[in-house]
C-alpha positions in Angstrom: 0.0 0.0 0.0 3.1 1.8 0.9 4.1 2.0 -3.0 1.3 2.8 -4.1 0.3 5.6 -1.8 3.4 7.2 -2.6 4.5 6.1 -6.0 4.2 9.7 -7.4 7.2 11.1 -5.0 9.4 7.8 -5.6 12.7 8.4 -7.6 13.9 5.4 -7.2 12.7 1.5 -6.0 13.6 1.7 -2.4 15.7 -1.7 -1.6 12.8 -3.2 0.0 11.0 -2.9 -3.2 14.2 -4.5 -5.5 11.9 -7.7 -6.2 10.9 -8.9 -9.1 7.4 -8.8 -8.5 7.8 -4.6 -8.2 9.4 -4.3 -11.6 6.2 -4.5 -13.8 4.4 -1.7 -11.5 7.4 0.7 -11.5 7.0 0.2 -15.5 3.9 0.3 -15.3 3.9 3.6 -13.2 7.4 5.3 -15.3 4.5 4.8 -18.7 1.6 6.1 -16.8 3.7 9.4 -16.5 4.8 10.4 -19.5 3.0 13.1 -21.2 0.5 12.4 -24.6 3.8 12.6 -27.0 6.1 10.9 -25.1 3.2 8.0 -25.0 2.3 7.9 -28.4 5.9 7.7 -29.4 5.9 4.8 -26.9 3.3 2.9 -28.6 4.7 3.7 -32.2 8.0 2.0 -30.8 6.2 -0.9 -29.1 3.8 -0.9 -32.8 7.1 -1.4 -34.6 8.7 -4.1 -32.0 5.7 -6.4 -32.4 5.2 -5.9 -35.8 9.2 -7.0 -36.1 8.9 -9.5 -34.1 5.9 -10.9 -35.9 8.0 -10.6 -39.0 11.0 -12.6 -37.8 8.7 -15.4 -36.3 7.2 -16.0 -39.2 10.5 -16.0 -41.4 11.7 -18.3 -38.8 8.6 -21.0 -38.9 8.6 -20.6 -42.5 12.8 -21.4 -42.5 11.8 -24.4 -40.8 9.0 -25.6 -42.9 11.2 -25.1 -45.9 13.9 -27.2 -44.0 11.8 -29.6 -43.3 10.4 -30.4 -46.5 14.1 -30.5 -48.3 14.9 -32.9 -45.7 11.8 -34.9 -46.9 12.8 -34.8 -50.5 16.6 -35.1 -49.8 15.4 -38.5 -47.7 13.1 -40.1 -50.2 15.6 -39.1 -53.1 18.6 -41.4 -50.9 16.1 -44.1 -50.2 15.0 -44.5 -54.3 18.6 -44.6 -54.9 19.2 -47.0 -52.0 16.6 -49.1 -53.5 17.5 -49.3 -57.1 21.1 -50.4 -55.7 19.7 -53.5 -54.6 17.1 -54.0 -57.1 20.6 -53.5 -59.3 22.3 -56.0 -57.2 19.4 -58.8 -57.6 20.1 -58.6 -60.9 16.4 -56.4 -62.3 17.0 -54.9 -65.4 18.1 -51.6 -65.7 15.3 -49.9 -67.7 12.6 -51.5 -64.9 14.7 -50.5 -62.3 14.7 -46.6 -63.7 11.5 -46.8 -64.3 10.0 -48.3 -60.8 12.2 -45.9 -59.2 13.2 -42.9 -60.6 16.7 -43.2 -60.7 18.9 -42.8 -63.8 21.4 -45.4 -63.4 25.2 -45.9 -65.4 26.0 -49.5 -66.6 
């Protein structure tokens, strides 16, 4: 009650009031008091932080996506080729075994 009873005459957190749980409502307090254009400058800056942040996220999900689905390909593409090696090995014909699989294989 203390804090907030006096919170206007405060300069700075008394040590009793160093915890963590203070921080948010001397934030809170230092944005109550800042005058119209100070404030809207604030919420332009905090505007253009989400909107980056938002940005990055989604480059970031969509980096993994794209990761993901080259990994797919790149994994499918080894196990064709692993495939056609032993179809190879059994002694299949080459033309079958380029056409069951995919693979272009050298004689």
């Amino acid at each position: 009650m203390y804090v907030l009873r006096h919170l206007h005459s405060l300069t700075s957190r008394p040590v009793k009031l160093q915890e963590r749980i203070f921080e948010r409502l001397f934030d809170v307090a230092s944005i109550a008091k800042l005058d119209p254009a100070e404030y809207e400058a604030y919420e332009e800056s905090l505007k253009v932080y989400r909107d980056l942040k938002n940005v990055l996220d989604t480059s970031r999900e969509e980096g993994r996506e794209e990761g993901r689905e080259e990994g797919r390909e790149e994994g499918e593409r080894r196990a064709r080729e692993r495939m056609a090696e032993q179809m190879r090995e059994e002694g299949i014909a080459l033309e079958l075994i380029e056409k069951v699989t995919g693979v272009r294989l050298r004689e």
